[in-house]
C-alpha positions as CSV (number, residue, x, y, z in Angstrom):
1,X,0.0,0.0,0.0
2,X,1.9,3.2,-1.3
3,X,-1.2,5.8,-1.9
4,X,-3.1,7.1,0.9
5,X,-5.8,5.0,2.3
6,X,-9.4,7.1,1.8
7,X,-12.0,6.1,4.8
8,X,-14.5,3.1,4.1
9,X,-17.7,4.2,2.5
10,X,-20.6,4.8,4.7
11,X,-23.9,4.7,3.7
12,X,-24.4,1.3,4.5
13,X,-26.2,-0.9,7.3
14,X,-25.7,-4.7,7.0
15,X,-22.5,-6.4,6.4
16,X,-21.7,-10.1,5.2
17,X,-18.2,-11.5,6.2
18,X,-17.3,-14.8,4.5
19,X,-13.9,-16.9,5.1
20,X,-12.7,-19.9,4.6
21,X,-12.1,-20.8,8.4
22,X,-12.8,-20.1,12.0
23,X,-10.1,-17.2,13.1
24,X,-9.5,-15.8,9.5
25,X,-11.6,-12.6,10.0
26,X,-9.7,-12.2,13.6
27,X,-6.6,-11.4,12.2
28,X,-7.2,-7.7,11.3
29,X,-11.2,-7.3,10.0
30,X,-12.7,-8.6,13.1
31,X,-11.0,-5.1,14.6
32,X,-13.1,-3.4,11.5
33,X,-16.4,-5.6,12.3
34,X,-15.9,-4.1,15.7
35,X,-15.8,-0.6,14.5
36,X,-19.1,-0.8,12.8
37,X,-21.3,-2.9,14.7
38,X,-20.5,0.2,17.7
39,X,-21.7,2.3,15.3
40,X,-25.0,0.7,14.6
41,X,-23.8,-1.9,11.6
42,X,-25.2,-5.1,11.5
43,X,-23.2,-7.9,10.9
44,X,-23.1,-11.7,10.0
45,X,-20.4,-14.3,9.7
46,X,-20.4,-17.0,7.3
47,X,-17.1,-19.6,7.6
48,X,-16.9,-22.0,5.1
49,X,-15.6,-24.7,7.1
50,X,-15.2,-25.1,10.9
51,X,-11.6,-25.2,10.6
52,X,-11.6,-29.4,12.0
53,X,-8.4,-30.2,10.1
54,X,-6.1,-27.0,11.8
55,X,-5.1,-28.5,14.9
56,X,-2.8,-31.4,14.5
57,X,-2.9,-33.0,18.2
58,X,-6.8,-33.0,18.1
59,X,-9.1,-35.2,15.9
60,X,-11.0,-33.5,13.2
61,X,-14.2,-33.6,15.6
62,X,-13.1,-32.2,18.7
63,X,-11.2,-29.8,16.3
64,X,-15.2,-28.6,14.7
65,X,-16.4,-28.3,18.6
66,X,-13.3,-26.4,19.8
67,X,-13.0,-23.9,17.0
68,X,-17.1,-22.9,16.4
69,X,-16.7,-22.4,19.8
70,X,-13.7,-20.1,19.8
71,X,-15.9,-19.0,16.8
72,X,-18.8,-17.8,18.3
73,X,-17.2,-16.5,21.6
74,X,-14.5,-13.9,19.2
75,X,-18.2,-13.2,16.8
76,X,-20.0,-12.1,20.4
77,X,-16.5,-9.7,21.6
78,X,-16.8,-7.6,18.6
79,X,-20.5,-7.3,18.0
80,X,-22.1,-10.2,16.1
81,X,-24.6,-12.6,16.9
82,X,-25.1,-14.7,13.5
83,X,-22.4,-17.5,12.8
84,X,-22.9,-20.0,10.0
85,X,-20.7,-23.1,8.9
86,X,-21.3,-24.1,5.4
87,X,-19.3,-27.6,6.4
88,X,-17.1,-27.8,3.1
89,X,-14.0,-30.0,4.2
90,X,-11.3,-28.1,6.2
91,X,-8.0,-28.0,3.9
92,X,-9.6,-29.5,0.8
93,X,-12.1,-26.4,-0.4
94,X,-13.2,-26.4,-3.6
95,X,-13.6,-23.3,-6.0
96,X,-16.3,-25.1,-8.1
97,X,-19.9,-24.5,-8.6
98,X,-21.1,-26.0,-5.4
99,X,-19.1,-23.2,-3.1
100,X,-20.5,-20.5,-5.5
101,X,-24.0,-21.9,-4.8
102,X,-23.4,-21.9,-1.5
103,X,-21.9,-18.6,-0.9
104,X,-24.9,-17.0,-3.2
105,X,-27.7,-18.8,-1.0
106,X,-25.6,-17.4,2.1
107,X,-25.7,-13.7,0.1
108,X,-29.4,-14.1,-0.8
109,X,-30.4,-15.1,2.8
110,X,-28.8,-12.6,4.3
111,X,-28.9,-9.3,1.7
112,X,-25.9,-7.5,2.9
113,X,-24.8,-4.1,1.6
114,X,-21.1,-4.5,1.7
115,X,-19.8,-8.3,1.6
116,X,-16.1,-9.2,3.1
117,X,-13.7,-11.4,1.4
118,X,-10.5,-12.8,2.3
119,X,-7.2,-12.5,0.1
120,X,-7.4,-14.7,-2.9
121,X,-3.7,-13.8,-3.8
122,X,-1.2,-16.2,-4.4
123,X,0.8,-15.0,-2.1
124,X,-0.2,-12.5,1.1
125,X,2.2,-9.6,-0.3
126,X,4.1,-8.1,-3.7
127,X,7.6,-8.8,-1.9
128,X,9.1,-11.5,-2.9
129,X,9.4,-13.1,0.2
130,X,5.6,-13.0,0.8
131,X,4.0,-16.0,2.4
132,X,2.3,-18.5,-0.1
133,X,-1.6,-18.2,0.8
134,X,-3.6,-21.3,1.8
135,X,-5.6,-23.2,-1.4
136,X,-8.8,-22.4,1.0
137,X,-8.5,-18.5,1.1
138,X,-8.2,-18.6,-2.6
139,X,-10.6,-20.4,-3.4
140,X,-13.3,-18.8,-0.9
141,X,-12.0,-15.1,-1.6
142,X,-12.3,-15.6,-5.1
143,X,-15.7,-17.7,-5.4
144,X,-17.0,-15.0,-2.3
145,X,-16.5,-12.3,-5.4
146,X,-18.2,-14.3,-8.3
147,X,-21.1,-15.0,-6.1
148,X,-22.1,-11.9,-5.4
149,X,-22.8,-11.7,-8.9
150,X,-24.5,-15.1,-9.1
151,X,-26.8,-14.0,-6.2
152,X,-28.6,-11.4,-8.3
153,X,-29.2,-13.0,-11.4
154,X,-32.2,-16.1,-10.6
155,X,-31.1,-18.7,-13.7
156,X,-28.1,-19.1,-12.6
157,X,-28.8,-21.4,-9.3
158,X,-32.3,-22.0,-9.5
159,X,-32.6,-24.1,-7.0
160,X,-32.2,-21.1,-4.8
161,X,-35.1,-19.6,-5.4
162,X,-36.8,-20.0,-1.9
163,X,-34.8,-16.9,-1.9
164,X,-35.4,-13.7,-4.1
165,X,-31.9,-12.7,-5.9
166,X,-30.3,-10.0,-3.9
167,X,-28.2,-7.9,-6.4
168,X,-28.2,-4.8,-3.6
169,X,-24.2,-5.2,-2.8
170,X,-22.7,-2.1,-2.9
171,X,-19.2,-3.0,-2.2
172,X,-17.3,-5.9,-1.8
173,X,-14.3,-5.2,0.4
174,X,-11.0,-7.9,0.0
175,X,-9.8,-8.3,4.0
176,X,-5.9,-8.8,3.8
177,X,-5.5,-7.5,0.3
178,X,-1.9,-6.2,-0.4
179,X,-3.8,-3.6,-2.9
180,X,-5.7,-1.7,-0.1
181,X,-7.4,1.3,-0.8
182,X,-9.5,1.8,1.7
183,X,-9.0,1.8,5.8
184,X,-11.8,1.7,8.9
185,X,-10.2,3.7,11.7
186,X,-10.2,1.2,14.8
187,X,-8.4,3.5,17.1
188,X,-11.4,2.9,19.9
189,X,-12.2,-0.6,19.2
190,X,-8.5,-1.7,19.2
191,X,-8.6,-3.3,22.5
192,X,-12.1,-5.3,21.2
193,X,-10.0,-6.3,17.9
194,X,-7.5,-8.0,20.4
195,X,-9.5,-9.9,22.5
196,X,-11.2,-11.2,19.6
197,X,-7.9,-12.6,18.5
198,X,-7.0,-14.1,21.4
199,X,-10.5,-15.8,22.1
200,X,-9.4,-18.4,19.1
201,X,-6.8,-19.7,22.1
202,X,-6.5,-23.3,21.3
203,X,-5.8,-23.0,17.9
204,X,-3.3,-19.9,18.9
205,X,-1.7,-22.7,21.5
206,X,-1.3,-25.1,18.8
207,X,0.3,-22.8,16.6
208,X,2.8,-22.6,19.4
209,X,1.8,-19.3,21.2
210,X,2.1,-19.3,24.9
211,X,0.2,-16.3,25.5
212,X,-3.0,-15.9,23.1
213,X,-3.3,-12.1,24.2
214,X,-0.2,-10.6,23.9
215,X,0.4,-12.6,20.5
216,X,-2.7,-11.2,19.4
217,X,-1.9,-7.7,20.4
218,X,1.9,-7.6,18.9
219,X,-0.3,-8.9,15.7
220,X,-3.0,-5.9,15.3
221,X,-0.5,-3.8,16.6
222,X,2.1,-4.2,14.1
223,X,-1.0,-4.7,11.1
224,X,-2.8,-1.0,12.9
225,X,0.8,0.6,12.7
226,X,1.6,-0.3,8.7
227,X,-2.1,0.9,7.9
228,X,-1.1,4.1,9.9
229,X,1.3,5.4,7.1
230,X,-0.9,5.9,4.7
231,X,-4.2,6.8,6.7
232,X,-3.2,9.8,8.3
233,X,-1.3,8.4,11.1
234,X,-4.9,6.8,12.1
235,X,-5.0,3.0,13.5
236,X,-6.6,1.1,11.1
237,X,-7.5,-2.0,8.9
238,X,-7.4,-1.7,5.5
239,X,-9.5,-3.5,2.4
240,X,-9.2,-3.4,-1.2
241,X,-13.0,-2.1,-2.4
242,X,-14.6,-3.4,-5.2
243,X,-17.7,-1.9,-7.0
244,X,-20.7,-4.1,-6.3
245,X,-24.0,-4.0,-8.4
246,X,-25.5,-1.4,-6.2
247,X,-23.0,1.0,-5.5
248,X,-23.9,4.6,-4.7
């Protein structure tokens, strides 16, 4: 991010976040999440799997219990109330037809405004030395974007048509994205952001953290501060916006 970050459109009331797995939306958005639902946003979750193959010293089903718990418990910290697992398999996510028919039932059921996707990039930055991103997060963040398409238009998935088509996105924000242009200002609701984090503290354990908090505040810390250079010295998450159907 080398151009100045503008602030997130308002305008808006109801948000949709989708991601592949429980904790993906804690590391950074769930800060973002925080700042809107305090200022009257409503806002859903919609995790694509329940994360059951991420913990290696726990069997896929106490792994679903654990993290839709830590789930639910981060959700309720920053504001939201509606979690939904789709129950595509943890690690082996699909972009096909079947995950854009689910993600456009999950759109039309829940008609959002703005609808959050996760980084579909190879890699999570330009450098060179950028981590490679998980087959999951590409395949949700890009299948998230097509379907917000596919949920306005009624021949597509027709078997969805307990639901009306819902083409009233107005932007689709990328969570993550190394082309941000956009930032929410979480400078009051960094503290929220944090403990969201560290509520996914088994999986945090696992990953070899001894201390789910302070991990998890070093994290948004150093993510608020980099966001900070180009949004007028302002704590913040930033997103890469992209035009919806309905945008102003």
């Amino acid at each position: 991010m080398s151009e100045p970050l503008a602030d997130f459109p308002d305008g808006w009331e109801r948000a949709l976040v989708i991601a592949a797995h429980p904790d993906d939306i804690e590391w950074g958005a769930a800060a973002a999440v925080a700042a809107w639902t305090a200022a009257g946003k409503e806002v859903v979750y919609v995790l694509v799997t329940s994360g059951e193959a991420g913990i290696d010293t726990m069997d896929p089903e106490g792994a679903t219990v654990t993290r839709q718990a830590e789930e639910h418990a981060s959700a309720s910290i920053v504001g939201v109330a509606e979690v939904e697992f789709l129950g595509h398999p943890d690690g082996r996510v699909e972009e096909n037809l079947a995950l854009r028919r689910d993600l456009a039932g999950a759109i039309r059921r829940y008609r959002p405004d703005v609808v959050v996707a996760q980084n579909h990039d190879e890699r999570w930055g330009p450098d060179a030395g950028a981590g490679w991103n998980s087959a999951d997060h590409r395949a949700v963040g890009r299948a998230t974007i097509d379907a917000v398409s596919d949920a306005g238009n009624r021949w597509i998935f027709s078997e969805l048509a307990a639901n009306e088509p819902w083409s009233g996105v107005q932007w689709i924000a990328i969570a993550g994205s190394a082309r941000g242009t956009h930032a929410v200002d979480v400078t009051d609701v960094f503290d929220v952001g944090v403990a969201s984090l560290a509520a996914h503290a088994e999986y945090l354990r696992a990953l070899g953290t001894e201390d789910p908090e302070a991990f998890a505040r070093e994290t948004l810390s150093g993510q608020t501060t980099a966001v900070a250079e180009q949004f007028g010295g302002r704590a913040g998450i930033a997103f890469e916006l992209i035009r919806g159907p309905a945008a102003p």
